[in-house]
C-alpha positions as CSV (number, residue, x, y, z in Angstrom):
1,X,0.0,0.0,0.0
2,X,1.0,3.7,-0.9
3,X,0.0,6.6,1.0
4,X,-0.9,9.0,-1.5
5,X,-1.8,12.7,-2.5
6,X,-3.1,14.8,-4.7
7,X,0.3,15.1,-7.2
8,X,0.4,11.4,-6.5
9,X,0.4,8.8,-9.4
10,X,-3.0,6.7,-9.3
11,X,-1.0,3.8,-11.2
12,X,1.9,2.0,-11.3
13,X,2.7,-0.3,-13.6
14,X,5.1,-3.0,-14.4
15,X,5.4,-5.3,-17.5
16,X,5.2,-8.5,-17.3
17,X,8.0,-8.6,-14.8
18,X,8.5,-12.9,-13.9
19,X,12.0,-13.7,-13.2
20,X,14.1,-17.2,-12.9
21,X,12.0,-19.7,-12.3
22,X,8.2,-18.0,-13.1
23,X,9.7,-17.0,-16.2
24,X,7.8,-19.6,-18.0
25,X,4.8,-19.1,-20.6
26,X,3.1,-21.4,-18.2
27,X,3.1,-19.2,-15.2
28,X,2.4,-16.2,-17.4
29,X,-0.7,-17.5,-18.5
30,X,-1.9,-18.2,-15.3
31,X,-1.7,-15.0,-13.9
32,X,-3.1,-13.6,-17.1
33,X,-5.9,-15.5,-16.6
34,X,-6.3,-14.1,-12.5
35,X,-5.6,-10.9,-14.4
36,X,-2.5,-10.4,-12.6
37,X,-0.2,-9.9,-15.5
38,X,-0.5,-9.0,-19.5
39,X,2.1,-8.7,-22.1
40,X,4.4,-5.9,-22.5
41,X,7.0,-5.0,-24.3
42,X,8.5,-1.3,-24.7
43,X,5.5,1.1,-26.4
44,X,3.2,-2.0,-26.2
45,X,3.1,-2.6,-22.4
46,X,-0.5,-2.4,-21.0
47,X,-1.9,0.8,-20.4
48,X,1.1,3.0,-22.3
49,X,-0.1,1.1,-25.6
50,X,-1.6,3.9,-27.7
51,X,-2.1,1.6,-30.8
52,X,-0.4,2.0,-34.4
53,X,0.0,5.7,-34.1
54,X,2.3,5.2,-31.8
55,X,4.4,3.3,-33.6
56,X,3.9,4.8,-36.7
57,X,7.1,6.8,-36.7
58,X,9.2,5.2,-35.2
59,X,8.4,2.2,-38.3
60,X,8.6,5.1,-40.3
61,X,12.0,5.8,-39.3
62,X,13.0,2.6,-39.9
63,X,12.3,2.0,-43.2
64,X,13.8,5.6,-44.0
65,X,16.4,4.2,-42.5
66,X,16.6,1.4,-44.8
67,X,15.9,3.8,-47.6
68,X,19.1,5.0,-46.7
69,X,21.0,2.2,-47.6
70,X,23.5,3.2,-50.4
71,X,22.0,0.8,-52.6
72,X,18.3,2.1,-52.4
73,X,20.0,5.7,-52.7
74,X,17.2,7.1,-50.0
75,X,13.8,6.4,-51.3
76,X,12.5,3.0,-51.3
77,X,10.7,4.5,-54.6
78,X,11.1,1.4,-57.1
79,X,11.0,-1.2,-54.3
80,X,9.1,-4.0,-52.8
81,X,8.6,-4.8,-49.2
82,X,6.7,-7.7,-48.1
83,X,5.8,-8.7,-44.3
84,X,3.6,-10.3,-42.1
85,X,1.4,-9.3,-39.8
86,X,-1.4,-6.3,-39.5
87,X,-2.6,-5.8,-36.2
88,X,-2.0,-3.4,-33.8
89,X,1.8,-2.6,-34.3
90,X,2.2,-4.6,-37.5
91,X,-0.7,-2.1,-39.3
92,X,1.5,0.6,-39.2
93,X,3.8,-1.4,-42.1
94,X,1.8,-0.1,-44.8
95,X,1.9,3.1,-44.3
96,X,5.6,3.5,-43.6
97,X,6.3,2.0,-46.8
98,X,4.3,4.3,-48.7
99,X,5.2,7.2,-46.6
100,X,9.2,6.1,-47.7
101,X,7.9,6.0,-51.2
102,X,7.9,2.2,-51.6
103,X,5.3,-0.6,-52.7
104,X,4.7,-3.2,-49.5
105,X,2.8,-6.6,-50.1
106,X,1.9,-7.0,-46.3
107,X,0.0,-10.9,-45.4
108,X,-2.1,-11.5,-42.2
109,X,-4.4,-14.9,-42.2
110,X,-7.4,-12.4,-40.7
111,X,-9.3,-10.4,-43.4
112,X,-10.9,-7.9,-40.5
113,X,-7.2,-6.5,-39.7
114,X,-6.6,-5.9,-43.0
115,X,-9.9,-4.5,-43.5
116,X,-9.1,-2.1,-40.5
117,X,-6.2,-0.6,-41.7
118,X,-8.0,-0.2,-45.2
119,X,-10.8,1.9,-43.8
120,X,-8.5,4.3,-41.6
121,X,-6.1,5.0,-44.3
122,X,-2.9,2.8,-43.4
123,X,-3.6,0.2,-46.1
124,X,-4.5,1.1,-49.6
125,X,-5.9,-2.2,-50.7
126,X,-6.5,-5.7,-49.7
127,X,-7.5,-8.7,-51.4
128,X,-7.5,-12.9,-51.2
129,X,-6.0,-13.9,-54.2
130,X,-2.3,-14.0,-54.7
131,X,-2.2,-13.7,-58.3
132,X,-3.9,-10.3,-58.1
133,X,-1.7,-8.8,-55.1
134,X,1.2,-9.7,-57.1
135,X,0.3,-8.0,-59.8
136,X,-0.7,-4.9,-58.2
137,X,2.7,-4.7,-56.3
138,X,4.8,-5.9,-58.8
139,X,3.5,-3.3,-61.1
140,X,3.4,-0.2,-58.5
141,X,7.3,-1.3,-58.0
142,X,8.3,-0.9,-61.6
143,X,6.2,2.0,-61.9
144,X,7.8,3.6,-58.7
145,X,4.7,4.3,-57.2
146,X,3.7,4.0,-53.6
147,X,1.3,1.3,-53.2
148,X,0.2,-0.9,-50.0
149,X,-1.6,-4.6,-50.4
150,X,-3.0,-6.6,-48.1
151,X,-3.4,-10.3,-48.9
152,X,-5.5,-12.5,-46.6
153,X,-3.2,-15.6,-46.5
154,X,-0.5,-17.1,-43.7
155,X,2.9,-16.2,-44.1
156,X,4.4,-19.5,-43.4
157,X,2.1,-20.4,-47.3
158,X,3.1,-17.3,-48.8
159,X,6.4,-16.4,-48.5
160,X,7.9,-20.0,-49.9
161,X,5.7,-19.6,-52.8
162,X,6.5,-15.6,-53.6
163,X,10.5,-17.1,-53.2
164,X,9.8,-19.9,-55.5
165,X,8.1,-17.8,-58.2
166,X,11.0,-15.4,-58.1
167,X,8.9,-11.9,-57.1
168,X,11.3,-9.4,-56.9
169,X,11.6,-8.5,-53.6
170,X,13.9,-6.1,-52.4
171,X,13.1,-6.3,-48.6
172,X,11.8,-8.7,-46.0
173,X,10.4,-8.3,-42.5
174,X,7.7,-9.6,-40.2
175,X,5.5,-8.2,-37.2
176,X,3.1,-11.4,-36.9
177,X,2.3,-11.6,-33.2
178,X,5.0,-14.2,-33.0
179,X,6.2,-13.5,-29.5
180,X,3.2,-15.3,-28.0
181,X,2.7,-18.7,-29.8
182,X,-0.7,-19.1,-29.2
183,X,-1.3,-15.9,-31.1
184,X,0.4,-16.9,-34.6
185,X,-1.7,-19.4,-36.2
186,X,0.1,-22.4,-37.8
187,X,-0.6,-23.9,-41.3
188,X,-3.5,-26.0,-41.4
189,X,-5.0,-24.2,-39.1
190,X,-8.3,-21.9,-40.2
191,X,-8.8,-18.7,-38.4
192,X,-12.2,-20.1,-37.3
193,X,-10.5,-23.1,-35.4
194,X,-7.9,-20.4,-34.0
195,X,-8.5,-19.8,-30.2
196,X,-10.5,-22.9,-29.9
197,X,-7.4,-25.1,-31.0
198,X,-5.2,-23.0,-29.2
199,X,-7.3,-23.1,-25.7
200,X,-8.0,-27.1,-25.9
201,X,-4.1,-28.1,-26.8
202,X,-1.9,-25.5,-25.8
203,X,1.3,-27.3,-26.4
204,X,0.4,-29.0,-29.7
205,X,-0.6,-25.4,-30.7
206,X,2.6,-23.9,-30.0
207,X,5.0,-27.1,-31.6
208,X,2.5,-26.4,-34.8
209,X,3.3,-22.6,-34.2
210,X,7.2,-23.2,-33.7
211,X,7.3,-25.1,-36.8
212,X,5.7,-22.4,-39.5
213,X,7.6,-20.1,-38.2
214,X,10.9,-22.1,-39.0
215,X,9.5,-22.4,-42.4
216,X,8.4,-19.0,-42.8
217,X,12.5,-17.8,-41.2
218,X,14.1,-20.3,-43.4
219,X,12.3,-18.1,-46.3
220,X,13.6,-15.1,-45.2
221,X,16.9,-16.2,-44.9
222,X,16.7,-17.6,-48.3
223,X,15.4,-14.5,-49.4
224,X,18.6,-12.6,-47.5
225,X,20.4,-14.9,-49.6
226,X,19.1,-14.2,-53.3
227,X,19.9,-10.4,-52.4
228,X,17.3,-9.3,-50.3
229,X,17.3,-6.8,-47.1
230,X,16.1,-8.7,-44.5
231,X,15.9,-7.7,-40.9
232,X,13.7,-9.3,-37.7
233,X,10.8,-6.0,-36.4
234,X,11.3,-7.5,-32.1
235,X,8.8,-9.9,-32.3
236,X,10.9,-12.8,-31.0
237,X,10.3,-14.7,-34.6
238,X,14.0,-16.0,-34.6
239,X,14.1,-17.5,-31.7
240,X,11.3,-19.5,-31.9
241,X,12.0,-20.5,-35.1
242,X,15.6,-21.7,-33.9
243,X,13.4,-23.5,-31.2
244,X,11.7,-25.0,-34.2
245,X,14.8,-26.6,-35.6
246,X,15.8,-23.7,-38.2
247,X,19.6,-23.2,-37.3
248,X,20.2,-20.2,-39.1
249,X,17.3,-18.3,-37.7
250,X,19.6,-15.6,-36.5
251,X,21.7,-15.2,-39.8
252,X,19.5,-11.8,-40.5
253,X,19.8,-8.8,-38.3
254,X,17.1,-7.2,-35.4
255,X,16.2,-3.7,-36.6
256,X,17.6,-2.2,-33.7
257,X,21.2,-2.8,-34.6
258,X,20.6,-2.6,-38.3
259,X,18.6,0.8,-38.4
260,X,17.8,2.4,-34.9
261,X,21.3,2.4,-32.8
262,X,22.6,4.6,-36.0
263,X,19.8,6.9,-34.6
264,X,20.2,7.0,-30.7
265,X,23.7,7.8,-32.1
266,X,22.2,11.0,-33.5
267,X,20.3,11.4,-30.5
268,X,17.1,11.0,-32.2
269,X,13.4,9.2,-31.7
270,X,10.8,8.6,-30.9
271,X,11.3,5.4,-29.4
272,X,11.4,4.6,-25.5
Protein backbone atom coordinates (compact mmCIF):
# COMPACT_ATOMS: atom_id res chain seq x y z
CA UNK A 1 0.00 0.00 0.00
CA UNK A 2 0.97 3.69 -0.91
CA UNK A 3 0.00 6.63 0.96
CA UNK A 4 -0.88 9.02 -1.54
CA UNK A 5 -1.81 12.71 -2.52
CA UNK A 6 -3.06 14.85 -4.65
CA UNK A 7 0.30 15.11 -7.20
CA UNK A 8 0.43 11.36 -6.48
CA UNK A 9 0.39 8.81 -9.38
CA UNK A 10 -2.97 6.71 -9.28
CA UNK A 11 -0.98 3.75 -11.20
CA UNK A 12 1.91 2.04 -11.30
CA UNK A 13 2.71 -0.30 -13.62
CA UNK A 14 5.12 -3.00 -14.35
CA UNK A 15 5.36 -5.27 -17.52
CA UNK A 16 5.25 -8.52 -17.33
CA UNK A 17 8.01 -8.64 -14.82
CA UNK A 18 8.51 -12.91 -13.94
CA UNK A 19 12.01 -13.67 -13.20
CA UNK A 20 14.05 -17.16 -12.92
CA UNK A 21 11.97 -19.71 -12.29
CA UNK A 22 8.23 -17.95 -13.09
CA UNK A 23 9.65 -16.97 -16.18
CA UNK A 24 7.77 -19.63 -18.04
CA UNK A 25 4.85 -19.11 -20.61
CA UNK A 26 3.14 -21.38 -18.24
CA UNK A 27 3.12 -19.24 -15.24
CA UNK A 28 2.38 -16.24 -17.44
CA UNK A 29 -0.67 -17.53 -18.53
CA UNK A 30 -1.93 -18.23 -15.31
CA UNK A 31 -1.74 -14.99 -13.93
CA UNK A 32 -3.10 -13.56 -17.09
CA UNK A 33 -5.85 -15.47 -16.61
CA UNK A 34 -6.27 -14.06 -12.53
CA UNK A 35 -5.60 -10.88 -14.39
CA UNK A 36 -2.45 -10.39 -12.61
CA UNK A 37 -0.19 -9.89 -15.47
CA UNK A 38 -0.49 -8.99 -19.46
CA UNK A 39 2.13 -8.68 -22.12
CA UNK A 40 4.38 -5.95 -22.46
CA UNK A 41 6.96 -5.03 -24.27
CA UNK A 42 8.53 -1.30 -24.71
CA UNK A 43 5.54 1.10 -26.35
CA UNK A 44 3.15 -1.99 -26.17
CA UNK A 45 3.05 -2.60 -22.44
CA UNK A 46 -0.53 -2.40 -20.97
CA UNK A 47 -1.92 0.84 -20.36
CA UNK A 48 1.13 3.00 -22.32
CA UNK A 49 -0.08 1.15 -25.59
CA UNK A 50 -1.62 3.91 -27.75
CA UNK A 51 -2.12 1.59 -30.82
CA UNK A 52 -0.42 1.98 -34.37
CA UNK A 53 -0.02 5.65 -34.06
CA UNK A 54 2.29 5.17 -31.80
CA UNK A 55 4.43 3.35 -33.62
CA UNK A 56 3.93 4.84 -36.67
CA UNK A 57 7.10 6.80 -36.69
CA UNK A 58 9.23 5.21 -35.24
CA UNK A 59 8.36 2.18 -38.32
CA UNK A 60 8.59 5.11 -40.33
CA UNK A 61 11.96 5.83 -39.26
CA UNK A 62 12.97 2.60 -39.93
CA UNK A 63 12.34 2.03 -43.21
CA UNK A 64 13.77 5.63 -43.96
CA UNK A 65 16.43 4.16 -42.51
CA UNK A 66 16.57 1.40 -44.78
CA UNK A 67 15.93 3.83 -47.63
CA UNK A 68 19.09 5.01 -46.72
CA UNK A 69 21.03 2.19 -47.60
CA UNK A 70 23.50 3.24 -50.42
CA UNK A 71 21.99 0.77 -52.64
CA UNK A 72 18.28 2.09 -52.35
CA UNK A 73 19.99 5.67 -52.69
CA UNK A 74 17.22 7.15 -50.01
CA UNK A 75 13.77 6.35 -51.29
CA UNK A 76 12.49 3.02 -51.34
CA UNK A 77 10.70 4.47 -54.64
CA UNK A 78 11.10 1.41 -57.15
CA UNK A 79 11.05 -1.18 -54.31
CA UNK A 80 9.10 -3.97 -52.85
CA UNK A 81 8.56 -4.81 -49.22
CA UNK A 82 6.75 -7.68 -48.09
CA UNK A 83 5.80 -8.67 -44.32
CA UNK A 84 3.61 -10.32 -42.07
CA UNK A 85 1.45 -9.26 -39.83
CA UNK A 86 -1.40 -6.28 -39.49
CA UNK A 87 -2.63 -5.83 -36.25
CA UNK A 88 -1.99 -3.42 -33.81
CA UNK A 89 1.80 -2.64 -34.35
CA UNK A 90 2.16 -4.61 -37.53
CA UNK A 91 -0.75 -2.06 -39.33
CA UNK A 92 1.48 0.58 -39.22
CA UNK A 93 3.77 -1.40 -42.13
CA UNK A 94 1.76 -0.14 -44.78
CA UNK A 95 1.87 3.15 -44.27
CA UNK A 96 5.62 3.52 -43.62
CA UNK A 97 6.32 1.98 -46.84
CA UNK A 98 4.26 4.29 -48.73
CA UNK A 99 5.20 7.20 -46.64
CA UNK A 100 9.16 6.10 -47.74
CA UNK A 101 7.92 5.96 -51.16
CA UNK A 102 7.87 2.20 -51.58
CA UNK A 103 5.27 -0.62 -52.74
CA UNK A 104 4.71 -3.19 -49.55
CA UNK A 105 2.84 -6.63 -50.08
CA UNK A 106 1.90 -6.99 -46.33
CA UNK A 107 0.04 -10.86 -45.39
CA UNK A 108 -2.07 -11.55 -42.21
CA UNK A 109 -4.40 -14.91 -42.20
CA UNK A 110 -7.38 -12.45 -40.73
CA UNK A 111 -9.31 -10.36 -43.44
CA UNK A 112 -10.87 -7.94 -40.55
CA UNK A 113 -7.23 -6.50 -39.68
CA UNK A 114 -6.60 -5.89 -42.97
CA UNK A 115 -9.93 -4.51 -43.50
CA UNK A 116 -9.08 -2.11 -40.51
CA UNK A 117 -6.23 -0.64 -41.67
CA UNK A 118 -8.01 -0.20 -45.17
CA UNK A 119 -10.80 1.94 -43.82
CA UNK A 120 -8.47 4.28 -41.65
CA UNK A 121 -6.13 5.04 -44.29
CA UNK A 122 -2.91 2.79 -43.39
CA UNK A 123 -3.56 0.24 -46.09
CA UNK A 124 -4.47 1.06 -49.61
CA UNK A 125 -5.92 -2.17 -50.74
CA UNK A 126 -6.47 -5.72 -49.68
CA UNK A 127 -7.46 -8.73 -51.39
CA UNK A 128 -7.54 -12.89 -51.20
CA UNK A 129 -5.98 -13.90 -54.16
CA UNK A 130 -2.32 -14.05 -54.72
CA UNK A 131 -2.23 -13.75 -58.29
CA UNK A 132 -3.87 -10.29 -58.06
CA UNK A 133 -1.71 -8.83 -55.14
CA UNK A 134 1.24 -9.69 -57.05
CA UNK A 135 0.32 -7.95 -59.82
CA UNK A 136 -0.67 -4.86 -58.23
CA UNK A 137 2.66 -4.68 -56.32
CA UNK A 138 4.77 -5.87 -58.76
CA UNK A 139 3.45 -3.27 -61.14
CA UNK A 140 3.40 -0.24 -58.51
CA UNK A 141 7.27 -1.27 -58.01
CA UNK A 142 8.25 -0.86 -61.63
CA UNK A 143 6.20 1.98 -61.86
CA UNK A 144 7.80 3.59 -58.70
CA UNK A 145 4.74 4.31 -57.15
CA UNK A 146 3.68 4.04 -53.65
CA UNK A 147 1.31 1.29 -53.17
CA UNK A 148 0.19 -0.94 -49.95
CA UNK A 149 -1.62 -4.56 -50.40
CA UNK A 150 -2.95 -6.59 -48.08
CA UNK A 151 -3.41 -10.35 -48.92
CA UNK A 152 -5.46 -12.47 -46.60
CA UNK A 153 -3.17 -15.64 -46.53
CA UNK A 154 -0.53 -17.07 -43.73
CA UNK A 155 2.87 -16.20 -44.09
CA UNK A 156 4.39 -19.47 -43.42
CA UNK A 157 2.08 -20.44 -47.28
CA UNK A 158 3.13 -17.31 -48.81
CA UNK A 159 6.37 -16.45 -48.47
CA UNK A 160 7.92 -20.01 -49.90
CA UNK A 161 5.67 -19.56 -52.76
CA UNK A 162 6.50 -15.61 -53.60
CA UNK A 163 10.53 -17.05 -53.20
CA UNK A 164 9.77 -19.93 -55.45
CA UNK A 165 8.09 -17.78 -58.19
CA UNK A 166 10.98 -15.38 -58.08
CA UNK A 167 8.86 -11.89 -57.15
CA UNK A 168 11.27 -9.36 -56.87
CA UNK A 169 11.58 -8.50 -53.59
CA UNK A 170 13.90 -6.07 -52.38
CA UNK A 171 13.08 -6.35 -48.59
CA UNK A 172 11.77 -8.66 -45.98
CA UNK A 173 10.45 -8.27 -42.49
CA UNK A 174 7.73 -9.64 -40.24
CA UNK A 175 5.53 -8.19 -37.17
CA UNK A 176 3.05 -11.43 -36.90
CA UNK A 177 2.26 -11.59 -33.21
CA UNK A 178 5.03 -14.17 -33.02
CA UNK A 179 6.19 -13.55 -29.50
CA UNK A 180 3.24 -15.29 -28.03
CA UNK A 181 2.67 -18.65 -29.81
CA UNK A 182 -0.73 -19.08 -29.18
CA UNK A 183 -1.34 -15.90 -31.10
CA UNK A 184 0.35 -16.87 -34.56
CA UNK A 185 -1.70 -19.35 -36.23
CA UNK A 186 0.13 -22.38 -37.76
CA UNK A 187 -0.56 -23.86 -41.30
CA UNK A 188 -3.46 -25.97 -41.39
CA UNK A 189 -5.01 -24.19 -39.08
CA UNK A 190 -8.28 -21.92 -40.17
CA UNK A 191 -8.83 -18.73 -38.40
CA UNK A 192 -12.25 -20.08 -37.26
CA UNK A 193 -10.50 -23.07 -35.45
CA UNK A 194 -7.90 -20.39 -33.96
CA UNK A 195 -8.53 -19.75 -30.23
CA UNK A 196 -10.47 -22.86 -29.91
CA UNK A 197 -7.37 -25.11 -30.96
CA UNK A 198 -5.19 -22.98 -29.18
CA UNK A 199 -7.30 -23.07 -25.66
CA UNK A 200 -8.03 -27.07 -25.94
CA UNK A 201 -4.07 -28.08 -26.77
CA UNK A 202 -1.88 -25.47 -25.83
CA UNK A 203 1.26 -27.31 -26.43
CA UNK A 204 0.40 -29.01 -29.67
CA UNK A 205 -0.56 -25.44 -30.69
CA UNK A 206 2.60 -23.89 -29.99
CA UNK A 207 4.98 -27.09 -31.61
CA UNK A 208 2.54 -26.43 -34.78
CA UNK A 209 3.28 -22.56 -34.19
CA UNK A 210 7.24 -23.17 -33.73
CA UNK A 211 7.26 -25.11 -36.83
CA UNK A 212 5.73 -22.43 -39.48
CA UNK A 213 7.65 -20.09 -38.18
CA UNK A 214 10.94 -22.08 -39.00
CA UNK A 215 9.46 -22.39 -42.42
CA UNK A 216 8.40 -18.97 -42.82
CA UNK A 217 12.47 -17.82 -41.19
CA UNK A 218 14.08 -20.32 -43.42
CA UNK A 219 12.25 -18.06 -46.31
CA UNK A 220 13.58 -15.14 -45.20
CA UNK A 221 16.92 -16.22 -44.87
CA UNK A 222 16.73 -17.64 -48.33
CA UNK A 223 15.40 -14.53 -49.39
CA UNK A 224 18.56 -12.56 -47.54
CA UNK A 225 20.37 -14.90 -49.62
CA UNK A 226 19.07 -14.18 -53.32
CA UNK A 227 19.92 -10.43 -52.36
CA UNK A 228 17.28 -9.27 -50.33
CA UNK A 229 17.33 -6.84 -47.15
CA UNK A 230 16.11 -8.72 -44.53
CA UNK A 231 15.90 -7.69 -40.93
CA UNK A 232 13.67 -9.30 -37.68
CA UNK A 233 10.79 -6.05 -36.39
CA UNK A 234 11.33 -7.45 -32.07
CA UNK A 235 8.78 -9.87 -32.30
CA UNK A 236 10.88 -12.82 -31.04
CA UNK A 237 10.32 -14.71 -34.63
CA UNK A 238 13.99 -16.03 -34.60
CA UNK A 239 14.09 -17.46 -31.71
CA UNK A 240 11.31 -19.50 -31.88
CA UNK A 241 12.01 -20.52 -35.08
CA UNK A 242 15.61 -21.72 -33.89
CA UNK A 243 13.42 -23.53 -31.22
CA UNK A 244 11.73 -25.02 -34.24
CA UNK A 245 14.82 -26.61 -35.56
CA UNK A 246 15.78 -23.72 -38.18
CA UNK A 247 19.58 -23.24 -37.32
CA UNK A 248 20.21 -20.16 -39.15
CA UNK A 249 17.26 -18.27 -37.68
CA UNK A 250 19.56 -15.56 -36.55
CA UNK A 251 21.67 -15.23 -39.80
CA UNK A 252 19.54 -11.76 -40.53
CA UNK A 253 19.76 -8.77 -38.27
CA UNK A 254 17.11 -7.20 -35.44
CA UNK A 255 16.19 -3.67 -36.61
CA UNK A 256 17.57 -2.15 -33.66
CA UNK A 257 21.23 -2.78 -34.55
CA UNK A 258 20.59 -2.58 -38.34
CA UNK A 259 18.61 0.80 -38.43
CA UNK A 260 17.85 2.38 -34.88
CA UNK A 261 21.25 2.37 -32.82
CA UNK A 262 22.64 4.56 -35.97
CA UNK A 263 19.79 6.92 -34.57
CA UNK A 264 20.16 6.98 -30.73
CA UNK A 265 23.65 7.82 -32.08
CA UNK A 266 22.22 11.03 -33.46
CA UNK A 267 20.32 11.41 -30.49
CA UNK A 268 17.12 11.01 -32.21
CA UNK A 269 13.45 9.18 -31.70
CA UNK A 270 10.80 8.59 -30.88
CA UNK A 271 11.32 5.45 -29.42
CA UNK A 272 11.37 4.60 -25.50
Amino acid sequence: MFRTHEWAPRVLIANSNLVGDWATWPEFRRLEALGLTMYGQMTAGSWIYIGSQGILQGTYETFGAVARKQRFGGTLAGTLTLTGGCGGMGGAQPLAVTLNGGAALIVDVDHARLQRRADRGYLDELTDDLDEAIGRVTAAKEERRALSVGLVGNAATVFPELLRRGVPIDIVTDQTSAHDLLNYLPEGVTVAEWHERAAAGPEAFTLAARASMAKQVQTMVEFQDAGAEVFDYGNSIRTEAQLGGYERAFDFPGFVPAYIRPLFAEGKGPFR
